[in-house]
N, C-alpha and C positions, 0 to 999 in steps of 0.2 A: 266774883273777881277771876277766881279759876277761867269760868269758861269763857270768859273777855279776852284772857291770856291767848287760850286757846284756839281761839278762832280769829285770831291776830295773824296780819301778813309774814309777820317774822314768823310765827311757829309754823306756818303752811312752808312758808320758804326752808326752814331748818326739816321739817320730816321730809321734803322732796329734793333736797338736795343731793348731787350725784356722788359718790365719793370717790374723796384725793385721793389718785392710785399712787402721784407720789409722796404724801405726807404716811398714806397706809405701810406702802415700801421703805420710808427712812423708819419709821415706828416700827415694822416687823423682820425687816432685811437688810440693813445697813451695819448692824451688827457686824454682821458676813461678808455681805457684800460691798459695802460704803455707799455713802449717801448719792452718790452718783453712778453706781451700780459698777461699778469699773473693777471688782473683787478683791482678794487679797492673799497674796503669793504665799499657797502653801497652805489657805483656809479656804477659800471659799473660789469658785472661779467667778470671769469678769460676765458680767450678763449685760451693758451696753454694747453694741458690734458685735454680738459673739452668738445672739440668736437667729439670726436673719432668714437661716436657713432653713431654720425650726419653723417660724413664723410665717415661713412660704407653703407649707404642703397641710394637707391634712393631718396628716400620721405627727408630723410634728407640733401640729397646735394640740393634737388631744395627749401628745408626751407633757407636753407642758400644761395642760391641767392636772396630770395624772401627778407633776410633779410636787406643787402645789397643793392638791388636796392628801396627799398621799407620804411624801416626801419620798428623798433617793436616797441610794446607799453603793457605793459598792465606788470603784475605780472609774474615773474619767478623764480624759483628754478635752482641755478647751484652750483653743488659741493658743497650741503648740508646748503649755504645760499640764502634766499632769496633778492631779487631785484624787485623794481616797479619804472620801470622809462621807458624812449621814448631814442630809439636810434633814429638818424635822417635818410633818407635816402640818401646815395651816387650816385644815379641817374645820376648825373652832373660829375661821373669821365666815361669814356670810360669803354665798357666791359672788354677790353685787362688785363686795370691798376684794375678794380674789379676782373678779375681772376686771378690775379699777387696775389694780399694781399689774397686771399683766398688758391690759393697755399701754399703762406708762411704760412697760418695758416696749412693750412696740414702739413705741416713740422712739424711744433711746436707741432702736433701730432699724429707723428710716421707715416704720410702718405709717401710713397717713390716718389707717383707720384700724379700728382693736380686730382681732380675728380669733380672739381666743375668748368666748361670750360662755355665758351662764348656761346655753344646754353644752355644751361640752364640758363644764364642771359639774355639775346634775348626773351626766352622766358618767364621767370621771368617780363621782360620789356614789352612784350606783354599783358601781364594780369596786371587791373586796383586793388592794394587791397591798404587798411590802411594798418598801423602800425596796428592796434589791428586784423585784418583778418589774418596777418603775423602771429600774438600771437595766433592764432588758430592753425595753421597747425604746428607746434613746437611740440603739444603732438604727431601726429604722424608719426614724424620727429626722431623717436630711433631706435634700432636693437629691435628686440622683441626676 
């Protein structure tokens, strides 16, 4: 019976399914950030509209895996308010499910297609930093 189950279209279909970057993000970041990523004044900043810029350069997609795998610390400015707190880091989800939610945040900012993929978390994962080392490489993490 097992291996009937097993080799059944539904369970091919459930192992190769891609994963929700946004059911992943309300499960692991809406906490913070709200289910629509739009942040919360004084806890978390807005990450819809507010990474664009990050998402346009190199140095900024691999800030945002380093963010992710890593998590930040230290004082920030985003969309004119400031923020001083510790995100944690997500480490502990698969890269798959970390480039799924960061996908979906490209969406939520006019990305048509992810730019922030699994060898930039690999190797985000490779390199030992803090949170506050994270909080360095963010200033040059923009389009210029």
């Amino acid at each position: 019976m097992l291996a009937a189950l097993a080799a059944s279209p539904l369970a091919a279909t459930a192992a190769t399914a891609a994963p929700d970057g946004k059911a992943l993000f309300t499960a692991n970041c809406a906490a913070c950030h709200n289910a629509d990523a739009s942040g919360i004044a004084g806890v978390a900043p807005p990450l819809a509209g507010a990474l664009r810029e990050r998402l346009a350069t190199p140095a900024g997609q691999a800030y945002l895996a380093n963010v992710v795998v890593h998590g930040l610390a230290g004082p920030i400015e985003s969309q004119g308010q400031s923020y001083n707190g510790i995100m944690p880091s997500f480490a502990t989800l698969p890269d798959d499910d970390l480039a799924a939610v960061l996908a979906w945040l490209g969406t939520q900012n006019g990305e048509a297609a992810p730019s922030v993929g699994a060898e930039l978390l690999a190797k985000a994962r490779a390199e030992r930093k803090t949170p506050g080392a994270v909080r360095k490489l963010r200033d040059g993490a923009t389009a210029r």
